[in-house]
C-alpha positions as CSV (number, residue, x, y, z in Angstrom):
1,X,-22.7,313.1,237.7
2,X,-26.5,311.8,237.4
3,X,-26.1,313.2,233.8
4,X,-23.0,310.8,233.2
5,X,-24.7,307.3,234.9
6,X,-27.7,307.8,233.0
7,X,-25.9,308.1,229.6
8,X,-23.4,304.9,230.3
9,X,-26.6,302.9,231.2
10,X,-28.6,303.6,227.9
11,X,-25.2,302.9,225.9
12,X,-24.9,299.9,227.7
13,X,-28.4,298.9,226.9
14,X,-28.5,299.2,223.5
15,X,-25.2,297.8,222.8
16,X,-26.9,294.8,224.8
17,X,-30.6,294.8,222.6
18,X,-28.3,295.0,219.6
19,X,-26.0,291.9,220.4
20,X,-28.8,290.0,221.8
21,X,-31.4,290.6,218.3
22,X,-28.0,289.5,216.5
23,X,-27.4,286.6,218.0
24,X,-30.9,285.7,217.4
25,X,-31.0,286.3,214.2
26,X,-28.2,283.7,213.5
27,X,-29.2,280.8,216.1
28,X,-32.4,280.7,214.6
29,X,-32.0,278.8,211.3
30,X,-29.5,277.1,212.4
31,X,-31.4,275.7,215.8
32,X,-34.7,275.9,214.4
33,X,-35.8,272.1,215.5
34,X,-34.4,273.2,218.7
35,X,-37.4,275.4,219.1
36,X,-40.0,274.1,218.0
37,X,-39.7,270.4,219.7
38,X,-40.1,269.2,222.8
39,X,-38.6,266.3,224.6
40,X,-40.5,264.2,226.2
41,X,-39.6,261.1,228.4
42,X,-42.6,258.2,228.7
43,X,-43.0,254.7,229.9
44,X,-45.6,252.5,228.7
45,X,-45.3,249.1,230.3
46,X,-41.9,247.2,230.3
47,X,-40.3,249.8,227.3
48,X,-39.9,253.6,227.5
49,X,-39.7,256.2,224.7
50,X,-38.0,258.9,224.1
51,X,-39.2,261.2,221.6
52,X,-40.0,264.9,220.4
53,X,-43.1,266.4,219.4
54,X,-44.0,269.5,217.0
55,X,-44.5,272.6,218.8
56,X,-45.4,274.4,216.2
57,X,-49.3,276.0,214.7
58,X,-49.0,274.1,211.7
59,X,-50.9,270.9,210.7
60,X,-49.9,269.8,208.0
61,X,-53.0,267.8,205.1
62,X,-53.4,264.6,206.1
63,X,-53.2,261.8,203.7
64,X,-55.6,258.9,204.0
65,X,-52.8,256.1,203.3
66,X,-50.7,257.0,205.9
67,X,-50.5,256.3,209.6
68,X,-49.3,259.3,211.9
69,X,-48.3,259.4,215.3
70,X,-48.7,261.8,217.9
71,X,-49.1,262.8,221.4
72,X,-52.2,264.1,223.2
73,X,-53.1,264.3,227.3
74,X,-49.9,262.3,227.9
75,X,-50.3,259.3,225.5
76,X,-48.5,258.5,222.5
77,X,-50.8,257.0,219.7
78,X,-51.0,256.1,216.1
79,X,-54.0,256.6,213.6
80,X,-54.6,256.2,209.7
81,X,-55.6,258.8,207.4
82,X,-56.2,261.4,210.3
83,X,-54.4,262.6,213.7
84,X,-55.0,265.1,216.7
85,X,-52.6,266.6,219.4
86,X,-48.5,267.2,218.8
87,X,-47.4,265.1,216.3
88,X,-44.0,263.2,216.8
89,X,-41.3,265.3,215.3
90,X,-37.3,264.3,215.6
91,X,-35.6,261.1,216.8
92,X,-37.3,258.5,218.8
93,X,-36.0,255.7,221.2
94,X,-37.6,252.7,222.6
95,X,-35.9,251.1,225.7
96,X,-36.7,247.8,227.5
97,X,-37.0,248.0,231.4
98,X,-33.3,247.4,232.1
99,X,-32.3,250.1,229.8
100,X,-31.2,248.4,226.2
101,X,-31.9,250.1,223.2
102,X,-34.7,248.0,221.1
103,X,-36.3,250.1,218.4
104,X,-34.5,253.6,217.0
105,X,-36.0,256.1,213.9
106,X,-36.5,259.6,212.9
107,X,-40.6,261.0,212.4
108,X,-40.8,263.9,210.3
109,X,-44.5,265.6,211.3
110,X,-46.1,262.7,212.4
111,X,-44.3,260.2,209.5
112,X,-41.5,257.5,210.2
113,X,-38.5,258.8,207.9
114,X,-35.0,257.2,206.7
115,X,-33.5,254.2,208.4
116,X,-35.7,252.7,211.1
117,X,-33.8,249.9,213.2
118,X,-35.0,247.0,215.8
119,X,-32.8,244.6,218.3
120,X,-33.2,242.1,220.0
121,X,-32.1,242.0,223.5
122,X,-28.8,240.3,223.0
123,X,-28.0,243.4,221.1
124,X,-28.1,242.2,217.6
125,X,-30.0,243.4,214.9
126,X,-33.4,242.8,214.5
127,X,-34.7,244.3,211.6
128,X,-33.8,247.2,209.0
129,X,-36.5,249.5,207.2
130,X,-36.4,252.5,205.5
131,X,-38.8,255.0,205.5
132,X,-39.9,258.1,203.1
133,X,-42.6,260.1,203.9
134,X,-44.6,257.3,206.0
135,X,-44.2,254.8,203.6
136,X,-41.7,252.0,203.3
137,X,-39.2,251.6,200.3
138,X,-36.2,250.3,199.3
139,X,-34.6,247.1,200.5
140,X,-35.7,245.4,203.6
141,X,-33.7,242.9,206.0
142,X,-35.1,240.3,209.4
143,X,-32.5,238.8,211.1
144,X,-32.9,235.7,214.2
145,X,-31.2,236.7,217.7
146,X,-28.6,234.9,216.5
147,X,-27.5,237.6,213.8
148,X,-28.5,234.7,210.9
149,X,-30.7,236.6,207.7
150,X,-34.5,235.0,207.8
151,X,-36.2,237.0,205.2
152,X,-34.8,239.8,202.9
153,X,-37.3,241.5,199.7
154,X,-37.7,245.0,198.2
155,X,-40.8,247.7,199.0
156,X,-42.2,250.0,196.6
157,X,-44.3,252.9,198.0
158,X,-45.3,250.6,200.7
159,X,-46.1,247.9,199.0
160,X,-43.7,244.4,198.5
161,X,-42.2,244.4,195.0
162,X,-40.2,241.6,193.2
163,X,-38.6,238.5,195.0
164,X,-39.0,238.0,199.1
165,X,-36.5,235.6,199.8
166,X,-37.1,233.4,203.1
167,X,-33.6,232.0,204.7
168,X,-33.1,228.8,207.2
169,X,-30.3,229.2,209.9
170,X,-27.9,228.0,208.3
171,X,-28.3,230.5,205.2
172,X,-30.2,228.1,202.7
173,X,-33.0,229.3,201.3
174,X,-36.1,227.6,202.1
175,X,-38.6,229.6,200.2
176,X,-39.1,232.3,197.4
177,X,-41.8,234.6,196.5
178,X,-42.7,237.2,193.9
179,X,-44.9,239.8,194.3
180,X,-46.2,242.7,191.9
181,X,-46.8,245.6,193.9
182,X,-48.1,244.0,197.1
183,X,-49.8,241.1,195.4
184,X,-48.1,237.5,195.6
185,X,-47.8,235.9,192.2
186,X,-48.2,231.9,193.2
187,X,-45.5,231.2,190.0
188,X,-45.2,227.5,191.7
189,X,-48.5,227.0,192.5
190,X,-49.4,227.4,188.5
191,X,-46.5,225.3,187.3
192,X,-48.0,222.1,189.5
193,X,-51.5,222.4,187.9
194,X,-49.8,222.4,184.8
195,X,-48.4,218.8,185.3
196,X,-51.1,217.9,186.9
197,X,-53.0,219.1,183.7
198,X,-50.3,217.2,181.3
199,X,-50.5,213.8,183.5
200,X,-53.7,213.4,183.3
201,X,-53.9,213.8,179.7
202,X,-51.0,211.1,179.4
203,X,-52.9,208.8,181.3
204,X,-55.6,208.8,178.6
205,X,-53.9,208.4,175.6
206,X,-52.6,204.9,176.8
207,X,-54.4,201.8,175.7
208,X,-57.3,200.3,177.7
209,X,-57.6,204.0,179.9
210,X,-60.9,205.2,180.2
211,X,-61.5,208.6,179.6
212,X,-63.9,211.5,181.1
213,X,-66.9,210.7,178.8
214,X,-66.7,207.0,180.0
215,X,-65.3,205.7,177.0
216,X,-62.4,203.2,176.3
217,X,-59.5,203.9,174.4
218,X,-58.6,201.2,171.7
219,X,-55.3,201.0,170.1
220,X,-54.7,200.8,166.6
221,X,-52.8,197.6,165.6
222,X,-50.4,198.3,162.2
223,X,-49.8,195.9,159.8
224,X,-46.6,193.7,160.8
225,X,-43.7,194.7,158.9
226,X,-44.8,198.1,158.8
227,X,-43.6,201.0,161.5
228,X,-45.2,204.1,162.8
229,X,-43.1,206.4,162.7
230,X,-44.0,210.3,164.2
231,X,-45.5,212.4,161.4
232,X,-43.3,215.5,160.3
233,X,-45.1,219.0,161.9
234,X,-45.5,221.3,158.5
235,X,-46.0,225.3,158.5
236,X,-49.5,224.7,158.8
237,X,-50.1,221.6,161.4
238,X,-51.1,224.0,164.5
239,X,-54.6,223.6,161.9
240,X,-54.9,220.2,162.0
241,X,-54.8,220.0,165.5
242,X,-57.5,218.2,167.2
243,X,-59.0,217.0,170.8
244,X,-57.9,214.1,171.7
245,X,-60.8,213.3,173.1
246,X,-62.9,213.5,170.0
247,X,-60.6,210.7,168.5
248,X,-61.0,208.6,171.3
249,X,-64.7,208.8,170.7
250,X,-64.5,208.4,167.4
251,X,-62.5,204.9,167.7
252,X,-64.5,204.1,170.0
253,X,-67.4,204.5,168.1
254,X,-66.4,202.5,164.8
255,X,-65.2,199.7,167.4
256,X,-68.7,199.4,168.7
257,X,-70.0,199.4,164.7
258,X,-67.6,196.1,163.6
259,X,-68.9,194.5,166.8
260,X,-72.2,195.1,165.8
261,X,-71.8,194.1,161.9
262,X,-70.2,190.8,163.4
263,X,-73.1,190.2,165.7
264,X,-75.7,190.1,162.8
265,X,-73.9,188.2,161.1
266,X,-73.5,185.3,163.4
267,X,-77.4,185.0,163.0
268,X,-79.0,182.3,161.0
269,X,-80.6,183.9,158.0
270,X,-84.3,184.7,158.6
271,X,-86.6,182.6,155.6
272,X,-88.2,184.7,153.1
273,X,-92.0,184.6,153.0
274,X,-93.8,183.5,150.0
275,X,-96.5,185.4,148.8
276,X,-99.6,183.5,148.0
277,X,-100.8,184.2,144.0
278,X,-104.3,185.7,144.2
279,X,-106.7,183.4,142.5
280,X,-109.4,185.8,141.9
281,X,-107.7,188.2,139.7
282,X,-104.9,186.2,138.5
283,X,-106.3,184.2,135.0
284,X,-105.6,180.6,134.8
285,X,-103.4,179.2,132.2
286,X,-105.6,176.6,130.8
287,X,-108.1,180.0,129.0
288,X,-105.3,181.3,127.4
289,X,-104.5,179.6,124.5
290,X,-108.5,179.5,123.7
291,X,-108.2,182.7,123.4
292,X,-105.4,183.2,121.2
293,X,-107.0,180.8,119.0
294,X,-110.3,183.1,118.7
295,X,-108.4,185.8,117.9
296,X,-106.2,184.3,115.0
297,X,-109.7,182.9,113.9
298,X,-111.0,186.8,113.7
299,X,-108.2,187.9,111.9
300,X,-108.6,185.2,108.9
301,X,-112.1,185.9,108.5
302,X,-111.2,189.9,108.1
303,X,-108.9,189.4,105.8
């Protein structure tokens, strides 16, 4: 009879090991984060989180550009580049003190992942993000309590890309900006120096202006009868292109020329000097025709 008990109790038990390693076997791939997270329940000030941490060996290489968060001695905390303790791991929940949801995402070993979601405390959305491997992509949306869009844009790996788009609430837009991976390109900012630029240049050109170097700009006057008309631009005028203010110096310069030509001319003409005739090498007129007579008188007695 002993015999007969001992043998239905080791059947039993093995049937039981066998079922139980079996049942095992399948649960665990399919419950996997099941084991290896816990849940755990905090409050820090007016919100509390709900959230699940990493229970497993592993620690996964860090990666200086991203933030983690993790748990450690009861305090949840965030770090760049580095991390220590249990690292978040599932779906996390923020609640304000009278219970309404306020911020909702998933952290995959530390890093926010997928849609991330804020609200405000009427209940309407906040803000939506999404996340891939810590780092924000894709298209972005902020919204007022009010459920009106105030800014919508684009991220690439973390960094704004393309046109951020600011919204009144009404729905006009009130301003736009570009940006080439995370750096604002001021687009307007350059287009107002330009016409600043081109102004200032106009105001020049225009009769009586004066112009950086301190000169005055004179205008040319045409004959009457005659037109100016705008010179034709041929295939090779980008060559003959000039400063403008060299011409304006230039006029300027053969203005102050005729005003100096007319100047010395208004003067009464200065009285030549007469040079006196040297009387002690000049010979007097009176010794020359004795002379030329002595010499004729030579000649006839030669001959």
């Amino acid at each position: 009879m002993s015999v007969n008990r001992f043998f239905v109790l080791f059947v039993l038990t093995s049937v039981a090991t066998a079922a139980f390693s079996q049942e095992k076997a399948l649960r665990g791939p399919l419950f996997d984060d099941l084991q290896v997270t816990n849940a755990v329940t905090k409050a820090y000030g007016d919100s509390t989180f709900t959230f699940h941490v990493n229970m497993q060996d592993e620690r996964p290489e860090p990666v200086s550009t991203k933030r983690y968060y993790w748990f450690h001695q009861g305090a949840m905390t965030s770090t760049q580049g580095n991390y220590s303790g249990k690292l978040l791991h599932g779906t996390l929940e923020k609640f304000d003190r009278k219970g309404r949801l306020i911020e909702k995402g998933i952290f995959k070993n530390g890093l926010k992942e997928g849609e991330w979601m804020r609200w405000h405390t009427n209940g309407n959305i906040s803000s939506q993000y999404r996340w891939n491997n810590g780092w924000r992509v894709g298209d972005f949306q902020e919204f007022a309590d009010d459920g009106s869009l105030l800014r919508k844009g684009y991220y690439r790996q973390n960094k704004l890309h393309g046109k951020v788009c600011y919204y009144a609430p009404g729905g006009e837009t009130t301003r736009e900006e570009k940006y080439r991976r995370g750096e604002l390109v001021k687009e307007k900012e350059k287009r107002i120096k330009e016409k600043k630029v081109k102004g200032k240049k106009k105001g020049e050109d225009q009769p009586g202006a004066t112009t950086s170097a301190g000169t005055t700009v004179v205008q040319q006057q045409t004959a009457p009868g005659t037109t100016s008309e705008p010179k034709k631009k041929g295939l090779f005028s980008w060559l003959k292109k000039k400063d403008k203010s060299a011409t304006t110096i230039t006029t300027t310069s053969a203005h102050e020329k005729d005003k100096k030509r007319k100047a010395k001319e208004s003067k009464p003409p200065k009285e030549k000097k007469i040079k006196k005739a040297d009387t002690s090498t000049a010979t007097p007129a009176s010794s020359q025709p004795e002379k030329t007579r002595k010499r004729r008188e030579k000649e006839k007695k030669e001959r």
